[in-house]
mmCIF file as Biopython writes it, N, C-alpha, C and O atoms, coordinates in Angstrom:
data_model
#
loop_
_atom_site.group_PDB
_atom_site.id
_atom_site.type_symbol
_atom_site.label_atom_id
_atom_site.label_alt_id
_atom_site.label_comp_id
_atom_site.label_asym_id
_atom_site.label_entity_id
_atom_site.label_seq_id
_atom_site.pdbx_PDB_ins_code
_atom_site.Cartn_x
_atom_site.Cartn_y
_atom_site.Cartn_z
_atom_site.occupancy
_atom_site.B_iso_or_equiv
_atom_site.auth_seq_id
_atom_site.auth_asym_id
_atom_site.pdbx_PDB_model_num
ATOM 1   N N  . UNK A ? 1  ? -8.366  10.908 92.313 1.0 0.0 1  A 1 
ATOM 2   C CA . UNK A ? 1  ? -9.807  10.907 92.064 1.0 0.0 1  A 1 
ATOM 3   C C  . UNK A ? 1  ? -10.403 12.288 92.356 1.0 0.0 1  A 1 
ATOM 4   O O  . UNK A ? 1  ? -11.326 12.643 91.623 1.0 0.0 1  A 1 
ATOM 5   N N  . UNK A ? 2  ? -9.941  13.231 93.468 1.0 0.0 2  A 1 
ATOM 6   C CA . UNK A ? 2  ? -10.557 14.500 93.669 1.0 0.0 2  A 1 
ATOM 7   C C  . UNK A ? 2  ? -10.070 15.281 92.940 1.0 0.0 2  A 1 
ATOM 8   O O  . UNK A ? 2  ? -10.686 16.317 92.688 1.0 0.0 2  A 1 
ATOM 9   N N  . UNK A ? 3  ? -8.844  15.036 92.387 1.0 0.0 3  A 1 
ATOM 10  C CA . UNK A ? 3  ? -8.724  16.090 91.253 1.0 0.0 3  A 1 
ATOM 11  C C  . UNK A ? 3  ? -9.443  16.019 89.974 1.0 0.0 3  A 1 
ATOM 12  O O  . UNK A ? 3  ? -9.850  17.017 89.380 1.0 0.0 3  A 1 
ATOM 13  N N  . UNK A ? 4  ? -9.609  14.609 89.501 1.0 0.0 4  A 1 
ATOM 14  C CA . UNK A ? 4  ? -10.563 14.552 88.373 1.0 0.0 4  A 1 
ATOM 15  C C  . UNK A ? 4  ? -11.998 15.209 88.779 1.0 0.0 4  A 1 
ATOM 16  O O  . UNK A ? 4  ? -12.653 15.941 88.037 1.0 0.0 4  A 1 
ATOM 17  N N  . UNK A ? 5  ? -12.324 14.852 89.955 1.0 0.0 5  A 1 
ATOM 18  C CA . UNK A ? 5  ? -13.780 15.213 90.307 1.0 0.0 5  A 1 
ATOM 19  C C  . UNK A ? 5  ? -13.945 16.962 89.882 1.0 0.0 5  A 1 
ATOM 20  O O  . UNK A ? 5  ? -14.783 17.537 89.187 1.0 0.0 5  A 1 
ATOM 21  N N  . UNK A ? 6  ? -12.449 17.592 90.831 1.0 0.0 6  A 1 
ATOM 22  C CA . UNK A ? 6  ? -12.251 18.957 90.643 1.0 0.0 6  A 1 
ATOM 23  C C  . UNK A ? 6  ? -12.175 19.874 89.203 1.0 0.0 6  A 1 
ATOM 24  O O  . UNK A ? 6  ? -12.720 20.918 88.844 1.0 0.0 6  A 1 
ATOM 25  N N  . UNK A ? 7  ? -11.381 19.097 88.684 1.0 0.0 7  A 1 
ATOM 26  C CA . UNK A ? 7  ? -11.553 19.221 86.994 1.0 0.0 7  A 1 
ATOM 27  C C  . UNK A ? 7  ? -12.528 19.519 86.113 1.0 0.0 7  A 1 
ATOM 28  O O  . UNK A ? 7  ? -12.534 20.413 85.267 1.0 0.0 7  A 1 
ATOM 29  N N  . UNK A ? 8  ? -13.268 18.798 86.337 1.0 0.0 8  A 1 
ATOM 30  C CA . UNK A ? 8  ? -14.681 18.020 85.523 1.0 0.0 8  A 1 
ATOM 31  C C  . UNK A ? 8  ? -15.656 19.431 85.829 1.0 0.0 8  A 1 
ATOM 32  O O  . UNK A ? 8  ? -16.446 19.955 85.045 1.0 0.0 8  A 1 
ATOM 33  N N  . UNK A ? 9  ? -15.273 19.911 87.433 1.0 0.0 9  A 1 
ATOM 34  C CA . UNK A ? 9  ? -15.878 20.229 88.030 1.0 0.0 9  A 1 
ATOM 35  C C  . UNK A ? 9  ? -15.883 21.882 87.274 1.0 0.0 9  A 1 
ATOM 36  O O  . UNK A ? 9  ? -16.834 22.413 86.699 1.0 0.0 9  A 1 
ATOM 37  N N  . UNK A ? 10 ? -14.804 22.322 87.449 1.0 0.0 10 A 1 
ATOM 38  C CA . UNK A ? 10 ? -14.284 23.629 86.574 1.0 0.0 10 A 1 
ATOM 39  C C  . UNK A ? 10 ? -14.670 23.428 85.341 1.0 0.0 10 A 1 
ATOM 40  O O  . UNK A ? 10 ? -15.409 24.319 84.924 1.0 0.0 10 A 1 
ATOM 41  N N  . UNK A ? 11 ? -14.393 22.408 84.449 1.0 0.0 11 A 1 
ATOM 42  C CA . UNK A ? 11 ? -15.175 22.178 83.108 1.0 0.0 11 A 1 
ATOM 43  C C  . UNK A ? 11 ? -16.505 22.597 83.150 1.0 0.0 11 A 1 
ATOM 44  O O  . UNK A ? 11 ? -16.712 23.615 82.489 1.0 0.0 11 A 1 
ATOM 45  N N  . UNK A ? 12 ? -17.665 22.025 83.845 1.0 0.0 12 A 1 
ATOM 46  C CA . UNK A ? 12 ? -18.692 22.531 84.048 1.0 0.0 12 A 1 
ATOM 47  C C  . UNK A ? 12 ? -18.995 23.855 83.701 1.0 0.0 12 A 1 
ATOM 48  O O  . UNK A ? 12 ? -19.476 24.399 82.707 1.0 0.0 12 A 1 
ATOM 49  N N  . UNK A ? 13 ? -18.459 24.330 85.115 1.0 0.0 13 A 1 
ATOM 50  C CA . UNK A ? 13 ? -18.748 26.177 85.473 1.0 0.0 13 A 1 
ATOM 51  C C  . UNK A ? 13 ? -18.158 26.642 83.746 1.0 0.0 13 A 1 
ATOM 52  O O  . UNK A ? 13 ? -19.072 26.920 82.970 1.0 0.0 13 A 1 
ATOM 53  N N  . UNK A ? 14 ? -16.692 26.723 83.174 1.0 0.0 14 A 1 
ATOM 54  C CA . UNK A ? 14 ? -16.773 27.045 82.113 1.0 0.0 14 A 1 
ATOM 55  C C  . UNK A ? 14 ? -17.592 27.063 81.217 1.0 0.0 14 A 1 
ATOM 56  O O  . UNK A ? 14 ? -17.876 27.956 80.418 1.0 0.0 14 A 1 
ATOM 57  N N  . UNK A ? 15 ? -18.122 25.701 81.397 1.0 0.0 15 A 1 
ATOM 58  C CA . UNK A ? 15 ? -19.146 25.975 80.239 1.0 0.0 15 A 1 
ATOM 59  C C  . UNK A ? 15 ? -20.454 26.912 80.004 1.0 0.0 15 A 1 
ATOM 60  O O  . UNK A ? 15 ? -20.867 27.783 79.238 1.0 0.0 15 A 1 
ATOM 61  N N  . UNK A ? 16 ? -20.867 26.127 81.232 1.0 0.0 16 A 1 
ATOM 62  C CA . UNK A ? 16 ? -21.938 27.528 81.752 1.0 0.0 16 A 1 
ATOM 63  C C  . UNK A ? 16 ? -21.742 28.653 81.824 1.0 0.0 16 A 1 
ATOM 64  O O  . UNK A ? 16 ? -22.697 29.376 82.108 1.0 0.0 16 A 1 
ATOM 65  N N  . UNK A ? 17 ? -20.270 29.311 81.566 1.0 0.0 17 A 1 
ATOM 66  C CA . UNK A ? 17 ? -19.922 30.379 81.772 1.0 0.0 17 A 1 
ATOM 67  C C  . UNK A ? 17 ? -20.159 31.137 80.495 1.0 0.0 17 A 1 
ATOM 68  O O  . UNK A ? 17 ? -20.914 32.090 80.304 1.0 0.0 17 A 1 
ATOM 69  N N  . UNK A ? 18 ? -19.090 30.308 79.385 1.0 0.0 18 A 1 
ATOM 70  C CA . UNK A ? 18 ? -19.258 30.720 77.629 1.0 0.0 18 A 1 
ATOM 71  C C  . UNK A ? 18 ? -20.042 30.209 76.737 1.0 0.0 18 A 1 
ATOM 72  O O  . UNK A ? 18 ? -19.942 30.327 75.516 1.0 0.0 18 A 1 
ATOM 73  N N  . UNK A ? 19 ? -20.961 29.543 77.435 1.0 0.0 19 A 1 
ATOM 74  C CA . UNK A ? 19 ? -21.866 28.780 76.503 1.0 0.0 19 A 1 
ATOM 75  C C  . UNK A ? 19 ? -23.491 29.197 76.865 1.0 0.0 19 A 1 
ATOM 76  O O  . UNK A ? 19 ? -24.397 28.892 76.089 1.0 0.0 19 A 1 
ATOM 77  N N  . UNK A ? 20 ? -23.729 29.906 78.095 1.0 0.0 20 A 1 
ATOM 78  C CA . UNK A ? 20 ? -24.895 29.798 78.122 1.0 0.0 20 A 1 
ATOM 79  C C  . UNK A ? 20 ? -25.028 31.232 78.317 1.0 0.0 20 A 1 
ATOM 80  O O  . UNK A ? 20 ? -24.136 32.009 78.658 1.0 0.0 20 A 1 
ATOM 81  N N  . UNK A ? 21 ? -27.044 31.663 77.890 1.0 0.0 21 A 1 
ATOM 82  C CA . UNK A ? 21 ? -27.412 33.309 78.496 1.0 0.0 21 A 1 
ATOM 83  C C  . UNK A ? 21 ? -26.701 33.657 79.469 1.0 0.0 21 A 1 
ATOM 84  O O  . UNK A ? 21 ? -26.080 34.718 79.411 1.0 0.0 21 A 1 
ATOM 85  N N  . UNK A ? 22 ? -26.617 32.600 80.900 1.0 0.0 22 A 1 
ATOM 86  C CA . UNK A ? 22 ? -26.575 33.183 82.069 1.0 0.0 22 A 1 
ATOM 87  C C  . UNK A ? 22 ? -24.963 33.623 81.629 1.0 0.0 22 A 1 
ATOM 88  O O  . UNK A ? 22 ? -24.530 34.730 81.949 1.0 0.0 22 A 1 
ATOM 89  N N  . UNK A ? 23 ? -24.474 33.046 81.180 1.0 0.0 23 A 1 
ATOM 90  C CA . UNK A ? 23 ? -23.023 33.331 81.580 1.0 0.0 23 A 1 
ATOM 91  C C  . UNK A ? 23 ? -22.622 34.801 80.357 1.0 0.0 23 A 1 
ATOM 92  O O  . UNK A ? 23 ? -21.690 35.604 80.304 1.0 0.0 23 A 1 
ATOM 93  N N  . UNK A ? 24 ? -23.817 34.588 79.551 1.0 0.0 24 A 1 
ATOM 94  C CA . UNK A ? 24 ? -22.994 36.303 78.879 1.0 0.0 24 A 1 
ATOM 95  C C  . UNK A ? 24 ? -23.831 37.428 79.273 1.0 0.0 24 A 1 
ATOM 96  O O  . UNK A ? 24 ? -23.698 38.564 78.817 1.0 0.0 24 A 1 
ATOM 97  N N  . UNK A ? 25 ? -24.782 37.041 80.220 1.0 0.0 25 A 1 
ATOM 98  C CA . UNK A ? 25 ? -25.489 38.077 81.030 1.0 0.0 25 A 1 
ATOM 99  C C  . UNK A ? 25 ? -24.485 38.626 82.502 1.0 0.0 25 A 1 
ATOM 100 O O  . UNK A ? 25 ? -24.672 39.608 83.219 1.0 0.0 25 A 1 
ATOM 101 N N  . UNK A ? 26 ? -23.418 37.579 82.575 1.0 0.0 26 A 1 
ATOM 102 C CA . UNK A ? 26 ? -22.501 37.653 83.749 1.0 0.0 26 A 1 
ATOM 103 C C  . UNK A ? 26 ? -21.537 38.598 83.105 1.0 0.0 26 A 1 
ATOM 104 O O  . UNK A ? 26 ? -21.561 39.710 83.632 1.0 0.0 26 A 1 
ATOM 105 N N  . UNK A ? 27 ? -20.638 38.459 82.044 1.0 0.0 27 A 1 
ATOM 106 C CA . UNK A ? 27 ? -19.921 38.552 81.371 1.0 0.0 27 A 1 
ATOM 107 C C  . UNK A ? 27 ? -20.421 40.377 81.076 1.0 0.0 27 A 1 
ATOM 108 O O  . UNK A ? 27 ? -19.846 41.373 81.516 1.0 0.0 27 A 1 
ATOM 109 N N  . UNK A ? 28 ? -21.602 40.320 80.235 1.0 0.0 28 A 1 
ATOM 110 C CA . UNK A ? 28 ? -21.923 42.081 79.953 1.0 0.0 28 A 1 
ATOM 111 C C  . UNK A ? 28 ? -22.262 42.956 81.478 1.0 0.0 28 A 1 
ATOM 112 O O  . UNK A ? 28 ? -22.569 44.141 81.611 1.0 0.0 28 A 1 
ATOM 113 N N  . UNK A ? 29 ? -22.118 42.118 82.308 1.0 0.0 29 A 1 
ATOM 114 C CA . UNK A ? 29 ? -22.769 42.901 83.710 1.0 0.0 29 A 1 
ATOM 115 C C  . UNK A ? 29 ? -21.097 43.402 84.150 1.0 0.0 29 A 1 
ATOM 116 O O  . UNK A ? 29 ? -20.898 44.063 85.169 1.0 0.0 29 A 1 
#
């Protein structure tokens, strides 16, 4: 169960990472 939680969890942050402003404002910085 904590690994799914952990998973899901990293899924998230990815997304927010390549999917959103913040994350290609992270990305060009």
């Amino acid at each position: 169960m904590t690994f799914l939680v952990a998973l899901a969890a990293c899924f998230l942050i990815w997304v927010l990472i390549w999917r959103t402003r913040l994350g290609y404002q992270i990305r060009a910085f």
